[in-house]
N, C-alpha and C positions, 0 to 999 in steps of 0.2 A: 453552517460553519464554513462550507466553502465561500458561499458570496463573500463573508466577511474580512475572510483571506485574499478575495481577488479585491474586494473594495481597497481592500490595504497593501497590496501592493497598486496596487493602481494608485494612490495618493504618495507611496513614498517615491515612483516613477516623474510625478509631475514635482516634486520636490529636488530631485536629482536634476533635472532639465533646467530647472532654475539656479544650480549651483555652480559655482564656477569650477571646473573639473581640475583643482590644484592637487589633487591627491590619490594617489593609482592605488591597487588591490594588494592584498597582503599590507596592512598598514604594520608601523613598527613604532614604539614615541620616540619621540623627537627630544633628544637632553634638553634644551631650552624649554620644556613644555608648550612646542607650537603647535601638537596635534600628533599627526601619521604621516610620515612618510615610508617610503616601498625599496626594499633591498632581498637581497636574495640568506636573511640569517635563520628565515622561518620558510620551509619548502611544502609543509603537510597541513591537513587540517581533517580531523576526524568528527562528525558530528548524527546524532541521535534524532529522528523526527518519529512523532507518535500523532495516527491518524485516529479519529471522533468520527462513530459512524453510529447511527443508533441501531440497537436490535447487534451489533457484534459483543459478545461477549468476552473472545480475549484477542486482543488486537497484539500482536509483535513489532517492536519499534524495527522503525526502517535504520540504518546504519549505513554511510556513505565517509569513502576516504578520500583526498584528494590531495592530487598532488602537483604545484606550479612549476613546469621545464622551464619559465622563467615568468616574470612580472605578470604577463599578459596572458599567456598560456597555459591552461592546467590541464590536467588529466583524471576523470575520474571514477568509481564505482560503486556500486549501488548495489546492497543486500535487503532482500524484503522477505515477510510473512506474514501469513495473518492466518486464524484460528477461527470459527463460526461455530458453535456445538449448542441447539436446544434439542430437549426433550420434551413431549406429549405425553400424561397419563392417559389412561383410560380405566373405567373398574367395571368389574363385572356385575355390580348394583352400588350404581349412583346414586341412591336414594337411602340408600342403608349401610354404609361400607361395612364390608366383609374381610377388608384383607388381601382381595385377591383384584393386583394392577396387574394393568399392560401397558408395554412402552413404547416409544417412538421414539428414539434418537437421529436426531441429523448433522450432520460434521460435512462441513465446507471447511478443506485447506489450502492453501496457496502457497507460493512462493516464488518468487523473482530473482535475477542476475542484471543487471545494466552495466553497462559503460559508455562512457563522453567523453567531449571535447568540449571547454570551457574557454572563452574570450575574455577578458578581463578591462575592460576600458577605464579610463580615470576617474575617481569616483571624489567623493567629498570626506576630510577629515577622519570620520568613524563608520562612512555608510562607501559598501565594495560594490558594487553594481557587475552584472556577469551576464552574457548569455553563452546559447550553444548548440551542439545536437548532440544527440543519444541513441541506444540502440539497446535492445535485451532481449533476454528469454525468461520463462515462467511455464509452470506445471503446477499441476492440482487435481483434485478429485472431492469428487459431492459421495458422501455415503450414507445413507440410511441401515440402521438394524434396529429390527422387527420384534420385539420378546412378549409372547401372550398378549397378540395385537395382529389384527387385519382392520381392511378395511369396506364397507359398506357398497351397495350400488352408485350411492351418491358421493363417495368418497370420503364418507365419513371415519374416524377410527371407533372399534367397536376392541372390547375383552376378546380373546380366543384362547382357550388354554389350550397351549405347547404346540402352537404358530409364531415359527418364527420365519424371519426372511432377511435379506440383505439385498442392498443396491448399490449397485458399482458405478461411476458417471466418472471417469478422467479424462482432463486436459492436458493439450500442450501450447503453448503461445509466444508467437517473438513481437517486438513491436518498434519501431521508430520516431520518432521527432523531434522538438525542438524545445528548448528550458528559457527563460528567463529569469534573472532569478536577484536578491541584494542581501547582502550580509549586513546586519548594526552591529558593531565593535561595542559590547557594555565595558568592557576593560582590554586592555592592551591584546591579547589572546582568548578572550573568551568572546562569542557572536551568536546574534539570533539572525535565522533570517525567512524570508518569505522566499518562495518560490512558483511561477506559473508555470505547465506544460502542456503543451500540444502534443499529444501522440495519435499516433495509427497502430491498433493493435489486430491481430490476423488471431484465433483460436480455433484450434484444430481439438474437436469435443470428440473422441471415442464412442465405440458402442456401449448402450448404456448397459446393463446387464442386471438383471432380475433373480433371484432366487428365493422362492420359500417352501418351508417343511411345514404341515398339520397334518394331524390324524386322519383326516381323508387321502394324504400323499405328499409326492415333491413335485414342484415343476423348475423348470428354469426358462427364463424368457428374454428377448432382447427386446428393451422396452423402446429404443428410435435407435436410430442408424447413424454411423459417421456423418458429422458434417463439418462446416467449414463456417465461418464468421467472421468479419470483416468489420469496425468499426473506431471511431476518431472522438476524440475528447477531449477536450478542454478544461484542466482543475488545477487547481491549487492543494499539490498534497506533494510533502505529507502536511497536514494543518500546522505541528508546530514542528520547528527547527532548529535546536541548539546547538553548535558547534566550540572545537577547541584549537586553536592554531599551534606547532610545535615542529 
């Protein structure tokens, strides 16, 4: 899903190189019907991108508003979340069921804050070409709970009746870089667009924190230590992009 998105904008980039740049960002029509041209009667544009990843089960659209201090220049910010939750059974005789499961639930959340600066150069009739830099924050936590469920030497999950346990894993994380990005006008105010981004993201992972109760007792444990994480990426997300100008 991402190549596809970078393939494509990569094709509408060599498409825009080829056109002649009669027509700047924020388009508006034109009474004669000659197309778009760019005036200050439209200053915002709100729009919805929802990311395809496999294996997520409930994805949160991202939400970004912007807003042009004039033709060229915008300003703008960025709302994220996403939701990861499976569960694992396990039964106390696999071979005959009995009735009696045990569980595994795992929940990944996230969430994000961005803000930019957006450039805006001359674009063609319906298609707004943009780049820029960026900058945000984000927090999250990995959490596991345990209900009539452990697990093996080999790490397998086995039944355990009334074993449970909980794992705690939070982050925190800022990040910087750069957008490139093009809006297509399908009608006068409404647009799709592609966007590519380079960023460097820094995540600062807490102690991870272990806790379980069975019939033999409790323990609590810290399962790895603070660290720190450093890494750079290149994608095209969110995969799709609809906006609304007003």
């Amino acid at each position: 899903m991402k190549l596809k998105a970078i393939i494509s904008s990569a094709i509408v980039a060599v498409l825009l190189a080829s056109t002649p740049s009669a027509y700047a960002q924020k388009p508006i029509s034109v009474n004669n019907g000659g197309g778009f041209i760019s005036y200050g009667a439209h200053r915002s544009t709100i729009e919805a991108g929802l990311n395809f990843s496999e294996g997520i089960t409930v994805v949160l659209p991202q939400l970004r508003y912007r807003y042009f201090l004039s033709d060229r220049f915008a300003i703008r910010g960025t709302l994220n979340a996403a939701t990861n939750s499976t569960v694992e059974n396990v039964y106390s005789n696999p071979d005959n069921f009995d009735g009696k499961v045990g569980t595994r639930t795992v929940i990944d959340r996230s969430w994000g804050l961005q803000g930019g600066l957006e450039y805006h150069p001359s674009g063609a009739k319906r298609v707004s070409p943009y780049f820029g830099a960026v900058a945000g924050i984000g927090a999250g936590r990995g959490k596991e709970l345990w209900k009539d469920y452990n697990q093996d030497a080999a790490g397998d999950g086995i039944y355990e009746f009334q074993t449970t346990a909980s794992l705690n894993a939070p982050f925190f994380s800022y990040n910087f870089g750069a957008v490139a990005g093009v809006d297509i006008y399908l009608i006068e105010n409404l647009y799709m667009g592609l966007e590519l981004n380079w960023l460097m993201n820094v995540r600062n992972n807490r102690i991870v924190e272990f806790e379980i109760e069975s019939l033999a007792g409790s323990a609590k444990v810290n399962l790895a230590p603070a660290d720190r994480k450093v890494s750079t990426n290149f994608s095209a997300l969110p995969t799709v992009r609809v906006g609304w100008r007003f």
